[in-house]
C-alpha positions as CSV (number, residue, x, y, z in Angstrom):
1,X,39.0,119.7,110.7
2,X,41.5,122.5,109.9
3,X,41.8,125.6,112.1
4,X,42.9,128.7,109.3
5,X,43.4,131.0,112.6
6,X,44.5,129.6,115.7
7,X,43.0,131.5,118.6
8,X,44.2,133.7,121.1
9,X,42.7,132.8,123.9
10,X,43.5,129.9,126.3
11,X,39.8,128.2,126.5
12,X,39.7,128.9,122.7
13,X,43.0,127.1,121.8
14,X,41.4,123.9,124.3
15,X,38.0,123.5,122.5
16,X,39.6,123.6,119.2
17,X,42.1,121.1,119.9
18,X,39.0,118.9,122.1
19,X,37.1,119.3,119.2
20,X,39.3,118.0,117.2
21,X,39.6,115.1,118.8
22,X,36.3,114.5,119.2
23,X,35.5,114.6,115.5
24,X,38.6,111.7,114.8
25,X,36.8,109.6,117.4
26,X,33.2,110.2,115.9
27,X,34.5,109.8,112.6
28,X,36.2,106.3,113.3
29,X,32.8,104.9,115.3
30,X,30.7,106.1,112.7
31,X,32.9,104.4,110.1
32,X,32.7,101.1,112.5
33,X,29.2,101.2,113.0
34,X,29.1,101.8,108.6
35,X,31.1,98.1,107.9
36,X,29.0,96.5,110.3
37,X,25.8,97.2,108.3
38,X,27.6,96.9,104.6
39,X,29.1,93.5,106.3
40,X,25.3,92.7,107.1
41,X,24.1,93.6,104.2
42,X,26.5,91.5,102.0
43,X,25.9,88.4,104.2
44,X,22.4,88.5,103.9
45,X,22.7,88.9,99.7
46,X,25.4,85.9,100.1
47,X,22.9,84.2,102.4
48,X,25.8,82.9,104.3
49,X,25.8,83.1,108.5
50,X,23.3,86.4,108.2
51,X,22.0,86.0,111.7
52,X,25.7,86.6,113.2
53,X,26.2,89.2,111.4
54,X,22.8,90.8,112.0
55,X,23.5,90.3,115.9
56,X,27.0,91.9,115.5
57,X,25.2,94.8,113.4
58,X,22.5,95.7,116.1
59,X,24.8,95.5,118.9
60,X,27.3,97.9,117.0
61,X,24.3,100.2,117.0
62,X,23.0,99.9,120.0
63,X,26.6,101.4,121.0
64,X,26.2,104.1,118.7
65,X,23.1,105.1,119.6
66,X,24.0,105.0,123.6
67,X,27.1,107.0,123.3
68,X,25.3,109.7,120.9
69,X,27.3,108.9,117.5
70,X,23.6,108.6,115.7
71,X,20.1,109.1,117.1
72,X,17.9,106.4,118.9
73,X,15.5,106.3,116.3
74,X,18.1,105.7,113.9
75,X,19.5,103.0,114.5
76,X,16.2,101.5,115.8
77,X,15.0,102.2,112.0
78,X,18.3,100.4,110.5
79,X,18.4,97.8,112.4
80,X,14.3,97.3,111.5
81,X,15.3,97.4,108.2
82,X,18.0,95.3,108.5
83,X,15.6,92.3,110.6
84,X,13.5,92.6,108.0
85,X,15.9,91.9,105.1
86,X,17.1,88.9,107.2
87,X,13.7,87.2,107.4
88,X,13.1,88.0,104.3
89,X,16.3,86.0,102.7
């Protein structure tokens, strides 16, 4: 995220600079919590040690989901679908 004007105020300058950070760190466990499912995903097409990868998948967004990077319901809904693709292979 780019700031065009910095402000002028103390408190201002803080939460644009926390913010910033914030969003990097989001970003990065987002994108973590992304491969995990694509890995998944490609392991259960490959049919080759799915159930590993499934576990690693769910706990990655269980994490997710705890720490507020995606709603509960969310991952609960991906990692459904994800079960269900498993068995289903």
């Amino acid at each position: 995220m780019e700031v065009k004007v910095m402000p002028n105020i103390k408190s201002a300058i803080k939460r644009v600079k926390v913010t910033e950070k914030k969003t990097a760190a989001n970003k990065m466990k987002k994108s973590e919590m992304r491969t995990a499912i694509k890995k998944t995903k490609a392991s259960i097409a490959e049919g080759t040690e799915s159930a590993e990868a499934l576990k690693s998948a769910q706990k990655t967004l269980d994490k997710a989901a705890a720490k507020g990077y995606i709603h509960k319901n969310a991952a609960a809904r991906t990692k459904s679908r994800l079960a269900k693709a498993a068995n289903k292979a």
